[in-house]
C-alpha positions in Angstrom: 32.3 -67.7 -53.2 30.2 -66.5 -55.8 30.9 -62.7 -54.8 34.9 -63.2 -53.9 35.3 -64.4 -57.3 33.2 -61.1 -58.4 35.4 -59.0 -56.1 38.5 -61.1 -57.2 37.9 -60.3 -60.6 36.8 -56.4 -60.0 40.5 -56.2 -58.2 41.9 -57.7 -61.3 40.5 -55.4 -63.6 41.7 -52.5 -61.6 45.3 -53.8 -61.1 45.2 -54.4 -65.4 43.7 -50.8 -65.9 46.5 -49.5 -63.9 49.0 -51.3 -66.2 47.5 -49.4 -69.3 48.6 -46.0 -70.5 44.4 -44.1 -71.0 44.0 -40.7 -71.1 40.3 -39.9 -70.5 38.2 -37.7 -72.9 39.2 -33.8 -73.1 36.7 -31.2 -73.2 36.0 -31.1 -77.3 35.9 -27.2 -77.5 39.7 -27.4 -76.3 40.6 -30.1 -79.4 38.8 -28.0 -81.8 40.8 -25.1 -80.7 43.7 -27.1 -81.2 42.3 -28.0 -84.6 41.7 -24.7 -85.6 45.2 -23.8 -85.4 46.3 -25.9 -88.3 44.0 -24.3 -90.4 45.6 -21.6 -91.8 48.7 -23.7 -92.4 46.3 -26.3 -94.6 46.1 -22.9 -96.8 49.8 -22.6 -97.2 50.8 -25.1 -100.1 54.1 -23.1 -101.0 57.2 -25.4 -100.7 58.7 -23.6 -97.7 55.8 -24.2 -95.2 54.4 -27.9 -96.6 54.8 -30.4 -93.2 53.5 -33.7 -93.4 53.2 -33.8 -89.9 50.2 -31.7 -90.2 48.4 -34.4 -92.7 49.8 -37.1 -90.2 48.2 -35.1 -87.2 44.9 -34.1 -88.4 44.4 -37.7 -89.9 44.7 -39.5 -86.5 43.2 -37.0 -84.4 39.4 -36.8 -84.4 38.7 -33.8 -86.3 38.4 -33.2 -90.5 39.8 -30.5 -92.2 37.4 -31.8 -95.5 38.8 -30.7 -99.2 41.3 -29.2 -97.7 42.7 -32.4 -96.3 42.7 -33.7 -100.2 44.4 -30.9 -101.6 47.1 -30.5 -99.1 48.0 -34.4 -99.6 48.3 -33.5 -103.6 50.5 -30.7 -103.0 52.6 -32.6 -100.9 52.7 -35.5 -103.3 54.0 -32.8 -106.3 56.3 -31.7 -103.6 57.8 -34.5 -102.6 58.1 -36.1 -105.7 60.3 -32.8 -106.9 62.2 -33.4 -104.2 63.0 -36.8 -104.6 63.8 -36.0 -108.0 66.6 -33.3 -106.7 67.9 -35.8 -104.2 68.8 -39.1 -107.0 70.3 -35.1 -109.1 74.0 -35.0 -108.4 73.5 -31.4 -109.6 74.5 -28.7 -106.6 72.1 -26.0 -108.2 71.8 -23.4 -105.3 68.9 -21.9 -107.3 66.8 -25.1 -106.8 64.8 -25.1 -103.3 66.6 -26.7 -100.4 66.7 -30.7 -100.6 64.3 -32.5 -97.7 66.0 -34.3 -95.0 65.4 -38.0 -94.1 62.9 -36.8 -91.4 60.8 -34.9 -93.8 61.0 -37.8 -96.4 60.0 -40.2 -93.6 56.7 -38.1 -92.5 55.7 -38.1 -96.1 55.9 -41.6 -96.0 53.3 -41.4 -92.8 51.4 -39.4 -94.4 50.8 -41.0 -97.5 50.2 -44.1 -94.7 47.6 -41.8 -93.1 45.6 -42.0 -96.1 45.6 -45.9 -96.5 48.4 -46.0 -99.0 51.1 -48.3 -100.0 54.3 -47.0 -101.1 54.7 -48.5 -104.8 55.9 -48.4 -108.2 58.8 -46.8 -109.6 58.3 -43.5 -107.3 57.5 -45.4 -104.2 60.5 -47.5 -104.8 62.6 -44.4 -104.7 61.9 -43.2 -101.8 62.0 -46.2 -100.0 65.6 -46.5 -101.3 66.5 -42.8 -100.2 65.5 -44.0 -96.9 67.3 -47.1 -96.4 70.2 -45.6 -98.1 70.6 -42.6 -95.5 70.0 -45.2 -92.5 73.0 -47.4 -94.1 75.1 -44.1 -94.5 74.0 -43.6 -90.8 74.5 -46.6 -89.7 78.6 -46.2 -91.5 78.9 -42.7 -89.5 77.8 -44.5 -85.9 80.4 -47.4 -87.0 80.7 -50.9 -85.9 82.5 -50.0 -82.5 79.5 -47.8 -81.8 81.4 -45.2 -81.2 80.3 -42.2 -83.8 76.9 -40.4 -83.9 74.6 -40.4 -86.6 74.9 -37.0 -88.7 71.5 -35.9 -89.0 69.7 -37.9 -85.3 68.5 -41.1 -83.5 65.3 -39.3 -83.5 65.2 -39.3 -88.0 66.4 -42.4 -87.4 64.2 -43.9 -85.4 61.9 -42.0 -87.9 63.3 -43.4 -90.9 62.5 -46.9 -89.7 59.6 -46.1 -88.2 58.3 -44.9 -91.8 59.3 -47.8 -93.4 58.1 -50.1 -91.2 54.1 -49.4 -91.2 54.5 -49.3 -95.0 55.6 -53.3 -94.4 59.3 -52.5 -95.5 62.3 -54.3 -93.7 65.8 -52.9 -93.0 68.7 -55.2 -92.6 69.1 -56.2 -89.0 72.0 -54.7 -88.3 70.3 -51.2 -88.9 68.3 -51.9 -86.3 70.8 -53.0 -84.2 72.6 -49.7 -83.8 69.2 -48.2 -82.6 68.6 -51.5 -79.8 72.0 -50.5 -79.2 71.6 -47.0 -78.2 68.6 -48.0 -76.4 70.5 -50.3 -74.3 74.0 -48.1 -73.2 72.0 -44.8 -73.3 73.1 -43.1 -76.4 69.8 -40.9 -76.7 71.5 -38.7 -73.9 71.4 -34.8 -75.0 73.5 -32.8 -73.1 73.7 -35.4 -70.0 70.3 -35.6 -69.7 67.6 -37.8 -71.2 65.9 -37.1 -75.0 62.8 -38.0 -74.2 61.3 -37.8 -77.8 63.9 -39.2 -79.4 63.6 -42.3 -76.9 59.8 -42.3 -77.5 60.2 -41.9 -81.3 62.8 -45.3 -80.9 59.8 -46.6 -78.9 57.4 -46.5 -81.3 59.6 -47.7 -84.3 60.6 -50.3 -82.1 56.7 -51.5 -81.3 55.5 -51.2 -84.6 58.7 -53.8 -85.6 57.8 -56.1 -82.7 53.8 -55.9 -84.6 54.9 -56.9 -87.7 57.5 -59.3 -87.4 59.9 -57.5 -90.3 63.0 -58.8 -88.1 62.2 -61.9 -86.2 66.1 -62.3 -85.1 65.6 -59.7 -82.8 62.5 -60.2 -81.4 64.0 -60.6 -78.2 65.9 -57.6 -78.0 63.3 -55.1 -79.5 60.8 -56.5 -76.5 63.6 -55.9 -73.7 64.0 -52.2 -75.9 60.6 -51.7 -75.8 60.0 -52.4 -71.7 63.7 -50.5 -71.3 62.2 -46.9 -73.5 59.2 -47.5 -71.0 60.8 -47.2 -67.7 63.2 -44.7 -68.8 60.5 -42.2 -69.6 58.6 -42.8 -67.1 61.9 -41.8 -65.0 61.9 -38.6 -66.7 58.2 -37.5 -65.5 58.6 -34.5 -63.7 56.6 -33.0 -60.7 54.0 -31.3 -62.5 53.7 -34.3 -64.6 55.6 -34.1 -67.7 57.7 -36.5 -69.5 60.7 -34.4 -69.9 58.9 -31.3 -70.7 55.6 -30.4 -71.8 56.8 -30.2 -75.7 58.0 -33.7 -75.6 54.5 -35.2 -73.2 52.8 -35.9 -76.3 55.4 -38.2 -77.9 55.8 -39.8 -74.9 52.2 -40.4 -74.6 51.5 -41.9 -78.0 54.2 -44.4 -76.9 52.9 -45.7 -73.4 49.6 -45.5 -74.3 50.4 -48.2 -77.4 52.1 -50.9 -75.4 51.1 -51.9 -71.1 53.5 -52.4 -68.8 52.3 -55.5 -66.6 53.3 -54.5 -62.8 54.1 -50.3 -63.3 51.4 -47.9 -62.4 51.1 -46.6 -65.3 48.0 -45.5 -65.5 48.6 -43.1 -62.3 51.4 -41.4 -64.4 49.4 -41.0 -67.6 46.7 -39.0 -65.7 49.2 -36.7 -64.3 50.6 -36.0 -67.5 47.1 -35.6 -69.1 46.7 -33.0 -66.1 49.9 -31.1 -66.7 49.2 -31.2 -70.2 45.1 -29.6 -69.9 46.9 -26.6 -67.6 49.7 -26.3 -70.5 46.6 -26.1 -73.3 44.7 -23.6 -71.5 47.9 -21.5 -71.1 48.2 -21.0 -74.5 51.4 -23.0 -74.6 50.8 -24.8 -77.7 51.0 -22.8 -80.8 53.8 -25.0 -82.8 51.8 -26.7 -85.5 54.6 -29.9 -85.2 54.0 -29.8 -81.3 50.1 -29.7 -82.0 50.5 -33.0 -84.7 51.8 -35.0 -82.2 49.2 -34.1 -79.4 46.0 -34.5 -81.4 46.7 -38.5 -82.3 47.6 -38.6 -78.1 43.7 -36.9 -77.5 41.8 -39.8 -80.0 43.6 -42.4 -78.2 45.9 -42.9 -81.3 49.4 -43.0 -82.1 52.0 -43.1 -85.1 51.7 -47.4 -84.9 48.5 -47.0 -85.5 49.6 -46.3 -89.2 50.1 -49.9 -89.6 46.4 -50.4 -90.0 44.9 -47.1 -90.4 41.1 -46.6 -90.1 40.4 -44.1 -92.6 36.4 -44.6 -92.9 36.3 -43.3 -89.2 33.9 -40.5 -88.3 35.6 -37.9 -87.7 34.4 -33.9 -86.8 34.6 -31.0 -89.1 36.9 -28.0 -88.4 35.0 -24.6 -89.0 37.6 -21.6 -89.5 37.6 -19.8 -86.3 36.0 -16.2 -86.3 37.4 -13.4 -84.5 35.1 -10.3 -83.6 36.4 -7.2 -85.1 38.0 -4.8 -82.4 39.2 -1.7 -82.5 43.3 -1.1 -83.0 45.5 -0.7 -80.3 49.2 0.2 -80.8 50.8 -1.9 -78.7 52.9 -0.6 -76.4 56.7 -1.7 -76.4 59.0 -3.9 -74.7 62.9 -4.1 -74.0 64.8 -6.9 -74.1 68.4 -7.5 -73.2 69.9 -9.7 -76.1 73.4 -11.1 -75.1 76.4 -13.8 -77.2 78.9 -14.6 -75.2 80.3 -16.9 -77.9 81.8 -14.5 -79.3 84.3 -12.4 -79.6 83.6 -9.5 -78.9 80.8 -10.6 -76.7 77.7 -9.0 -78.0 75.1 -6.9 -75.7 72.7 -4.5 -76.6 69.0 -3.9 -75.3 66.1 -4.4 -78.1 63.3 -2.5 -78.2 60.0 -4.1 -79.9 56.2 -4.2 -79.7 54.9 -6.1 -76.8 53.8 -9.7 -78.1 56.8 -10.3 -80.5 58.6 -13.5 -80.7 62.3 -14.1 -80.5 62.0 -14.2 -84.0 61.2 -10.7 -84.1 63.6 -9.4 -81.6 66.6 -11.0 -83.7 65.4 -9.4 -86.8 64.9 -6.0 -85.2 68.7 -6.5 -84.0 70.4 -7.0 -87.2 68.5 -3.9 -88.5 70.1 -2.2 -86.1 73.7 -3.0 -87.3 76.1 -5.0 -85.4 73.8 -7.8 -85.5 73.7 -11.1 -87.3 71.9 -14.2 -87.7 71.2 -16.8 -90.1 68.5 -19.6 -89.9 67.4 -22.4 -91.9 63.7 -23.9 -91.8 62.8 -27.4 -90.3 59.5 -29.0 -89.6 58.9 -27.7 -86.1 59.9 -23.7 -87.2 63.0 -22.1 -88.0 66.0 -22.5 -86.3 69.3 -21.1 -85.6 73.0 -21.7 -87.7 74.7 -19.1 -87.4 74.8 -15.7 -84.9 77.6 -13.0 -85.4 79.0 -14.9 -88.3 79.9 -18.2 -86.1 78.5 -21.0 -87.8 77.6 -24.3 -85.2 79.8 -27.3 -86.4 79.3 -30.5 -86.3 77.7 -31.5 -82.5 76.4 -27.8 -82.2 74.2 -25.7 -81.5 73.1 -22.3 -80.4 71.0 -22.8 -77.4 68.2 -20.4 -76.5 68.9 -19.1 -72.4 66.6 -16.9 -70.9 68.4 -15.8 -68.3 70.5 -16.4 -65.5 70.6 -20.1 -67.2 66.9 -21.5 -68.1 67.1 -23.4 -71.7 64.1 -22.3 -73.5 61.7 -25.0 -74.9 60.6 -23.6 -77.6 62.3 -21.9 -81.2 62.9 -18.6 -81.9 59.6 -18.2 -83.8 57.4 -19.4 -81.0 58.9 -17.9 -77.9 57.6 -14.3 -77.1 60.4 -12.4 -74.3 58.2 -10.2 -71.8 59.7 -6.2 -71.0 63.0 -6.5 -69.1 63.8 -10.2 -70.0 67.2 -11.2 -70.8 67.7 -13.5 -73.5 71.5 -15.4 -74.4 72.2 -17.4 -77.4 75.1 -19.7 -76.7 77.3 -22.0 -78.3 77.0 -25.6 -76.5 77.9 -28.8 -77.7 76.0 -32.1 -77.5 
């Protein structure tokens, strides 16, 4: 009996190990890499390139940036306080930097939670009330029929309450309600298919709720959420082991790996996703520093609910600047791409020559100095993005998609993509 009972137990520990979301230990060269990437951003501390993300990232990951960690939480601090400052202003100065949205205001708030502070006094209090302000206009514009759609996302407002929730801040009930709701009838859906981040950033706001209690009421539903966000992404792993895609695996990691599923193998699909994402690093596919925030916490077994209860005496390893052997200068040689808009009229098409390595970015920019181009851009957290092309602005539900050719949506912005010769790239006009 004695070793039934061993072999009993052995069984049971497997079956709960394959309940739990664990993603074994990556090689530490490869995270430092990762590391090292954020680096150079840690030195810009001008308005237009400050991301708390980057703070959030570095601070939950298992590498240390040392002073420069300090100093980059200061100038976000003077930056965000301006900003907050310009928000309560009803002045419309077009002189004064751009105002943050929600999203933006709600990393802070992580970030400042990254460091083991409260929100508090008269300046904390404001920008909790800018936050619960926007998700009570948000919760207006989605209406009490359910019918409307927030203006700005589910994903900043998933965000939003996220934020406020690991700083121990409750929002009415019925603010969470619209989010359980659009959980439950599938609202997160993004062109007919399935937002994966967005339903793992509702995931996540919705565990860290369930933690600490803020809305007891709903206790029920926000578990029943919590199991629904689960199964849906793990619907949405693809062969090669993604969730989604590989830009929104990470995400989807940091939730699964916070809360087991009792009866799903999830284990199994966490190690293919670890898999697909290894292949993915050592391709060189992540260069965006958001993208790279969101994996480190995933690669030291952490996630954004760990915020709640941060650890910041942990050890953590120091990032040395990477050095690059001097080499002699090449010219590189060029490339053409074919650079189509079929939204309007009439349709642009014209082939764009540039140096061989250049993003999207560059091909746009290289097009409107050509004449009979035009584009216009505005910066977010994960890189700038497209408003405008050939004067057409997107309205409200639009976008301008990114196709490479015949009809493959591109995963990643304008400033991170790089065309290779003979490539055909389409911006279109969709609605969501």
């Amino acid at each position: 009996m004695g070793h039934l009972g061993a072999l009993l137990f052995l069984l049971g520990a497997l079956g709960a190990l394959a309940d739990i979301c664990n993603i074994p230990q990556v090689d530490h060269n490869l995270v430092q890499s990762l590391g090292q990437h954020l680096l150079p951003w840690m030195d810009q501390l001008s308005l237009e390139y400050l991301n708390p993300s980057i703070y959030v990232g570095l601070r939950l990951s298992s590498l240390e940036a040392s002073t420069k960690e300090a100093l980059y939480l200061h100038s976000l601090k003077l930056d965000y306080q301006q900003s907050l400052l310009r928000l309560a202003s009803s002045d419309d100065n077009s002189d004064l930097p751009a105002k943050p949205s929600m999203g933006q205001l709600a990393l802070y708030m992580l970030a400042l939670r990254a460091n083991c502070e409260f929100v508090g006094g008269h300046k904390g209090d404001r920008l909790v009330s800018q936050l619960k302000r926007f998700l009570e206009d948000e919760k207006r514009t989605i209406g009490h029929n359910h019918k409307g759609y927030p203006h700005s996302s589910y994903y900043q407002y998933s965000l939003s309450i996220l934020a406020l929730c690991v700083h121990q801040k409750r929002v009415h009930d019925s603010v969470v309600g619209k989010l359980l709701y659009a959980v439950e009838h599938d609202h997160h859906l993004h062109q007919g298919h399935l937002s994966v981040d967005t339903e793992a950033m509702a995931g996540l706001a919705f565990i860290c709720l369930e933690r600490s209690n803020l809305n007891p009421n709903l206790r029920n539903r926000i578990t029943l959420a919590i199991r629904t966000v689960q199964e849906k992404i793990l619907k949405a792993q693809t062969p090669e082991g993604y969730f989604g895609n590989v830009y929104s695996t990470p995400l989807a990691l940091q939730l699964l790996m916070t809360s087991p599923m009792p009866g799903v193998e999830l284990g199994t699909a966490c190690l293919n996703a670890r898999s697909a994402l290894l292949t993915s690093l050592q391709d060189g596919a992540f260069q965006n520093v958001l993208m790279i925030s969101q994996l480190l916490p995933v690669l030291n077994h952490k996630s954004y609910v760990d915020l709640i209860s941060p650890d910041c005496l942990a050890p953590r390893v120091m990032l040395e600047p990477v050095t690059v052997p001097p080499s002699e200068t090449q010219v590189p040689e060029d490339i053409y791409v074919l650079l189509k808009v079929p939204s309007v009229w009439p349709p642009y098409r014209h082939t764009i020559s540039v140096p061989a390595g250049s993003s999207l970015e560059d091909v746009l920019k290289k097009a409107q100095e050509l004449g009979e181009f035009m584009y216009r851009t505005e910066a977010s957290l994960s890189g700038p993005y497209l408003t405008s092309v050939m004067g057409k602005e997107a309205g409200e539900r639009e976008f301008w998609q990114l196709i490479q050719a015949p009809d493959t949506p591109l995963q990643q912005g304008i400033a991170d993509y790089r065309p290779k010769d003979g490539e055909t790239i389409e911006l279109r006009l969709v609605t969501w």
